[in-house]
N, C-alpha and C positions, 0 to 999 in steps of 0.2 A: 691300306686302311683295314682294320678291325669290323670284322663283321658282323660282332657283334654287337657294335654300336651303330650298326647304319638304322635310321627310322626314329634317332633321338636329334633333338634340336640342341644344340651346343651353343655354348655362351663363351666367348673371348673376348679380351683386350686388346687395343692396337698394337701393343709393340708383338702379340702372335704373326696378326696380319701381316705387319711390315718384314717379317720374318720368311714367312709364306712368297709374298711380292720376291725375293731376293731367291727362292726357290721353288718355282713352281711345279716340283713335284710329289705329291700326285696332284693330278689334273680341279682349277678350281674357278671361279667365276666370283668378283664379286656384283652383286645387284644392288644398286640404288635406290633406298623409296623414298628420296625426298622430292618435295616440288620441281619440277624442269626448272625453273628459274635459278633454284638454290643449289641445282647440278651444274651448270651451265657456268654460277660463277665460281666452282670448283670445285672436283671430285677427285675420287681414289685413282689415279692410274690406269686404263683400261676397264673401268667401274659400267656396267652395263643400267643403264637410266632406266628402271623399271617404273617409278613413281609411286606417289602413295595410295591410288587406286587398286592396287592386287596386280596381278597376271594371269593369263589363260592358258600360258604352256609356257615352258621352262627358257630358259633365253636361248637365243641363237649360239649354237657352236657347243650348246652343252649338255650332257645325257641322265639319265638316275642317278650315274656314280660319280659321277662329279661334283666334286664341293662346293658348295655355295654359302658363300661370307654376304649379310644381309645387314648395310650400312642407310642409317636413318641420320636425324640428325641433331638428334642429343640423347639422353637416358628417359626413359619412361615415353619412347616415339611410339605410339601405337600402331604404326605403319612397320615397326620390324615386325612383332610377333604376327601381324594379321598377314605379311608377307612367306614369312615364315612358315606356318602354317598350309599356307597357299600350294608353296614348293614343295610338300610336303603332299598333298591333296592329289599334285599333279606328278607325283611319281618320286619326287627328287629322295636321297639316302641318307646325304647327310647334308645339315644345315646348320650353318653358325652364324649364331648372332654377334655380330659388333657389340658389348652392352650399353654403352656411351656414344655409340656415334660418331660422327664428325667432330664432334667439342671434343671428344677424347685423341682422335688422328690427329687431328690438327696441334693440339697440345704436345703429344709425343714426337712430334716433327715428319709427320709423314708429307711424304711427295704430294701436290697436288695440283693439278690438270686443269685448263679452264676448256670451254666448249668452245 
């Protein structure tokens, strides 16, 4: 990772993600802010359920430097950036937004996971 980009909030498309999932190094987390319900009937692959409330510290298993892919559930979800932000607040380096969400994963064919 580039050091001098850590502390900026990034913006990618699914077929990045799905690219990522197939390599995961360096080390990366993605976080869920959609409703538990709309997680439940299907996420990212190992997508960590954060919801659209925010967070109070960074997900389990992951440090500042670790990347986090921050998946809502369509374009314009207010729940990425206020997440985003969030991880941001609470130490994290680098954080990438999904910028479409699920309507975009789902449309590019990614894998996905029911609860």
């Amino acid at each position: 990772m580039d050091p001098h980009f850590d502390g900026v909030i990034f913006q990618t498309h699914a077929a990045e993600l799905i690219r990522r999932l197939r390599r995961p190094f360096p080390p990366f987390c993605v976080v869920d802010v959609r409703w538990r319900g709309d997680y439940n009937q299907g996420h990212i692959p190992g997508a960590y359920a954060a919801g659209p409330d925010g967070l109070t510290a960074l997900p389990p298993g992951t440090s500042s430097g670790t990347e986090l892919f921050v998946v809502g559930s369509g374009p314009q979800d207010p729940a990425i950036r206020r997440t985003s932000l969030a991880l941001r607040h609470l130490g994290a380096h680098r954080v990438v937004e999904l910028t479409n969400g699920m309507a975009e994963w789902k449309q590019a064919g990614g894998l996905v996971e029911a609860a």
